[in-house]
N, C-alpha and C positions, 0 to 999 in steps of 0.2 A: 627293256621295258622302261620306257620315261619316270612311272611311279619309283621304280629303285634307283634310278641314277640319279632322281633327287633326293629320295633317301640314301644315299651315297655321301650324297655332296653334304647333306647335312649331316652325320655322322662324322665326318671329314673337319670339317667347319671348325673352327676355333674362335670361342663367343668371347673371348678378350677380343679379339684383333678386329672383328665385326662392329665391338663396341667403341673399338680407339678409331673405327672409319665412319663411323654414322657421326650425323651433324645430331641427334639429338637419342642419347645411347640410352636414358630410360626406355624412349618408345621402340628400341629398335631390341631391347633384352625382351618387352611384352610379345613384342611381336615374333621373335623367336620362337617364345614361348607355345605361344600360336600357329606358329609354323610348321612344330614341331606336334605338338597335339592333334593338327590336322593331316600330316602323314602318317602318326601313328593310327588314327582313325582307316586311314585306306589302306597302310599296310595289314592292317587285321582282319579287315574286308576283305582284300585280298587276299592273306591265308587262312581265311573261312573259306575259301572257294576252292581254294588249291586240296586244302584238306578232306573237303568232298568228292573232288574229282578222283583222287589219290583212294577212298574207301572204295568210291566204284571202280577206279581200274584194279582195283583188288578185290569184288566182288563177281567178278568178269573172269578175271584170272583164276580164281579158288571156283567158279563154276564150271569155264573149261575143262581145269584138271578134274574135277570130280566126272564131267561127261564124259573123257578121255579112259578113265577106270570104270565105267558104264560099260563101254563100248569091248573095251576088254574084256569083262566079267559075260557079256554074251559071246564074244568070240570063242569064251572057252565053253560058255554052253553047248554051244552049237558042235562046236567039235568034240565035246562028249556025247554027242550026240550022232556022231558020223557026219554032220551035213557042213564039209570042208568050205563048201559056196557059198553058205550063209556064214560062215566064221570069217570070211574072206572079205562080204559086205560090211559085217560088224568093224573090220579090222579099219576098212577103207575111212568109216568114222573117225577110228580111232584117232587113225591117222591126222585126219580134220583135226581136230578135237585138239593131237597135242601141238601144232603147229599152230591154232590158238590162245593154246596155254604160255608156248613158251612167246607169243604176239605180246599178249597181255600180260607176262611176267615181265617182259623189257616195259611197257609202257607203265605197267605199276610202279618198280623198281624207277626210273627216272622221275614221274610226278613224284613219287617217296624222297625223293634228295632233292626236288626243287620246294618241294613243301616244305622241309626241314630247315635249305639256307633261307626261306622266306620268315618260318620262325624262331632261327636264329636271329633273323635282323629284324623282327618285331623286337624282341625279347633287346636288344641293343637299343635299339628306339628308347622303350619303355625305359632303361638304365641313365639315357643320357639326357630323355624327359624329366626322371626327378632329381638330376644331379643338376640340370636345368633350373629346377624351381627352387631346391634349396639354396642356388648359389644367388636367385634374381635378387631376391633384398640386399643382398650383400653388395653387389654389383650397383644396382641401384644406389643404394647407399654412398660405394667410392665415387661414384659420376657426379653427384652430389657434393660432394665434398672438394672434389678435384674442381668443380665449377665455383667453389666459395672460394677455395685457395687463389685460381686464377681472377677471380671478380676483386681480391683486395689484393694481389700483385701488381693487376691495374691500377689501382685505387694509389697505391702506394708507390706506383710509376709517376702519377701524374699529379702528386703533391710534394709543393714545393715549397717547403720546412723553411728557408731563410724568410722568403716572403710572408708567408702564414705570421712567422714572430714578430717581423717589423713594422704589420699592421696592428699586430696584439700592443706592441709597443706604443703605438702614434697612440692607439686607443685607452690608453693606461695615461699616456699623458696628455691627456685633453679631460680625463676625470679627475687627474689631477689637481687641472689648470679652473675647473670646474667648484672644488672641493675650498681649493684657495681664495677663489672669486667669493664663496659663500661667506666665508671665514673674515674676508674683509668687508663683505656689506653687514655682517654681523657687528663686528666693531665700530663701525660708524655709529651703525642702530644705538650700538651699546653710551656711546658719546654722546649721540644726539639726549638720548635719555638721563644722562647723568647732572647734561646742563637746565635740561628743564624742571628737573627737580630742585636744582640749585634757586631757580627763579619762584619755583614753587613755596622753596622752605620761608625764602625773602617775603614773598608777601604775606605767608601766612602769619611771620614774626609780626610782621606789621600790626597784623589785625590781633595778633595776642597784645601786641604792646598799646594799641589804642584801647583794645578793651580794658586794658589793665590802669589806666590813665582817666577813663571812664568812672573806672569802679571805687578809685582812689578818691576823685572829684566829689563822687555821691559819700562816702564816708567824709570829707572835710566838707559837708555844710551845701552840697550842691554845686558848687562852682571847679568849676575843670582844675586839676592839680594846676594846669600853667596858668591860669589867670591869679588864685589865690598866690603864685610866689612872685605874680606881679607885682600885689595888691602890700605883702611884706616889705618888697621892694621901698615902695614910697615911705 
């Protein structure tokens, strides 16, 4: 039967090695998972049916035998009776009756042990169903991690550390070259301003010293301090 040789195979199966050949082993553990839910579905199906069949060929059989003791229990009627030819027709039943019995004792007896290995190998199903499901996250999990490991083994193939430094380098000295450039237009600035205060203080002397010349003039009499020490002069 096609139904148990794939429930065979899957029994058989081993969900590592299924998972190290699939291109993408999350979808292929659901799918399992699936796989497997769905044969146990028809496995049970299937022995719901075997188990029915198996009550009747036992209800067949356990009818027989009781006709079979029928037939007997008039046989001996009859022949306590004196009437040997009717004991003889009862018998002939009987006869029917247990070569029925023992028809439908083989055919019970066989559906009874094909039923059993069918609920044997549900009941297998079912064990390796939720050994299936408690191991999926797990599993999930490693394929996961196995794909991060692999993603920065790459990562880490294909970076190239001298290089990476020597541009970190150029880049360090050009802020440097940068930092230095400020630092001397700073000190110009600084120059530039130190002479123009210079010119600054100058004129401002200037204008203390005229005002001061000014005020000296208006105290001697109005006339400008330099003309009165002309005026001495003569």
């Amino acid at each position: 039967m096609g139904i148990f040789r794939r429930l065979s195979d899957l029994l058989k199966s081993n969900v590592n090695d299924l998972i190290d050949r699939a291109e993408d082993p999350e979808k292929m553990v659901k799918q399992i998972i699936i796989d497997m839910q769905t044969e146990l579905t028809k496995a049970t199906q299937n022995y719901g049916k075997a188990k029915a069949s198996e009550h009747l060929a036992e209800k067949r059989y356990l009818e027989a035998q009781k006709q079979s003791q029928n037939w007997e229990n008039k046989a001996k009627a009859a022949l306590s009776q004196g009437n040997e030819e009717l004991a003889k027709q009862a018998l002939a039943k009987k006869v029917k009756a247990d070569e029925d019995t023992a028809n439908y004792k083989q055919m019970y007896e066989s559906i009874s042990d094909q039923t059993e290995a069918i609920g044997n190998q549900v009941e297998v199903l079912k064990a390796k169903l939720d050994e299936a499901k408690s191991r999926q996250a797990m599993l999930i999990a490693r394929s996961q991690m196995a794909d991060t490991q692999k993603g920065l083994a790459k990562a880490a193939g294909g970076f190239d550390g001298n290089s990476s430094l020597e541009k970190f380098n150029r880049m360090e000295e050009k802020i440097e070259q940068k930092e230095a450039e400020a630092a001397a237009f700073s000190e110009i600035a600084g120059a530039d301003n130190d002479l123009n205060d210079a010119f600054d203080k100058i004129e401002s002397d200037a204008k203390v010293d005229a005002e001061l010349q000014r005020l000296m003039a208006e105290m001697n009499g109005g006339a400008p301090a330099a003309a009165a020490d002309t005026a001495d002069a003569e």
